[in-house]
C-alpha positions in Angstrom: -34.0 4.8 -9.4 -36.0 1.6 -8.0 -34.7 2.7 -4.8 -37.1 6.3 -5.6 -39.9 3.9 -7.0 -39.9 1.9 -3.5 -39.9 4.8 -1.2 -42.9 6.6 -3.5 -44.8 3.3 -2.9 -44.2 2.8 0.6 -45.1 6.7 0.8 -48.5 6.0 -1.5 -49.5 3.0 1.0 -48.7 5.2 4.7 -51.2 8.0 2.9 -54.1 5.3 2.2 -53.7 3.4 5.5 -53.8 7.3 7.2 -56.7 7.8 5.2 -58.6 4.7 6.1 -58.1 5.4 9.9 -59.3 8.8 9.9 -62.5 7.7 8.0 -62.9 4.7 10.7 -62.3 7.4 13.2 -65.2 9.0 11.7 -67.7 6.7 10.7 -71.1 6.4 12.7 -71.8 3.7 14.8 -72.9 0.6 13.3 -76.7 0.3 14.7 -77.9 -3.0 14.8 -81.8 -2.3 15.8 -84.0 0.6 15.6 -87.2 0.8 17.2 -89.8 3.7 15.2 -92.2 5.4 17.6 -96.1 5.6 17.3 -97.1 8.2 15.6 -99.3 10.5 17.4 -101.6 11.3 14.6 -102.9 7.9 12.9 -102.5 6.2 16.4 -100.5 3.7 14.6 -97.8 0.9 16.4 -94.3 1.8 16.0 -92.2 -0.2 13.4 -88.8 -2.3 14.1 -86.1 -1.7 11.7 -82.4 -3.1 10.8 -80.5 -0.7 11.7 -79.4 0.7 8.3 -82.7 0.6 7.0 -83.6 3.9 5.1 -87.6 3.5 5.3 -87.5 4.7 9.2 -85.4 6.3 11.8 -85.9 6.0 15.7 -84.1 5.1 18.5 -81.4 2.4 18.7 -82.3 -0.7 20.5 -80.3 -4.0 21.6 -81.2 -7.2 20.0 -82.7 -8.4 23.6 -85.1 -5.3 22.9 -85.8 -6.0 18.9 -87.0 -9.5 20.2 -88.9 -7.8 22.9 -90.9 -5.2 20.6 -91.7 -7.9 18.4 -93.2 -10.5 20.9 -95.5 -7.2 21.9 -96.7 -6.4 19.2 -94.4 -3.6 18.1 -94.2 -3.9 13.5 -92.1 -5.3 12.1 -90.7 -3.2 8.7 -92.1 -4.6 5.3 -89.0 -3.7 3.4 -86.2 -4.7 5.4 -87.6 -7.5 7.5 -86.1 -7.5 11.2 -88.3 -10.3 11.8 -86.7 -12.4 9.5 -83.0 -11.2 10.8 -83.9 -11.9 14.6 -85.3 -15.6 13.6 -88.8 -14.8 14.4 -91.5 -16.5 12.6 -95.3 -16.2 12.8 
């Protein structure tokens, strides 16, 4: 009887840890940078983001390249603050 009660536990853990690798195997990319473009219309600067922030998309960028936009004159996001993430003060 414990013997069953192991096995099913053993069995129950395999399934989780199976689980857990296909959803790693699946997950997107962990972007650390985003960089918004201008947009045409408005004439407006792009916008830096973290990269899971959900106010902007655009393209991924290195940190090297975060630092970069910012030191010319590229935005930097009022809600989630790359600025403050990178170090960057005014």
């Amino acid at each position: 009887m414990w013997l069953d009660r192991i096995q099913q536990a053993i069995a129950e853990v395999e399934a989780e840890e199976q689980r857990q690798q296909k959803e790693a195997a699946h997950a997107r990319p962990v972007v650390g940078w985003r960089i918004q473009a201008r947009h045409m219309t408005d004439n407006r600067d792009g916008y830096l983001h973290v990269g899971d922030c959900h106010m902007g998309g655009g393209r991924a960028c290195t940190r090297e390249q975060a630092l970069e936009a910012l030191t010319a004159g590229v935005k930097a996001c009022e809600f989630c603050r790359p600025d403050t993430e990178l170090g960057v003060l005014e």
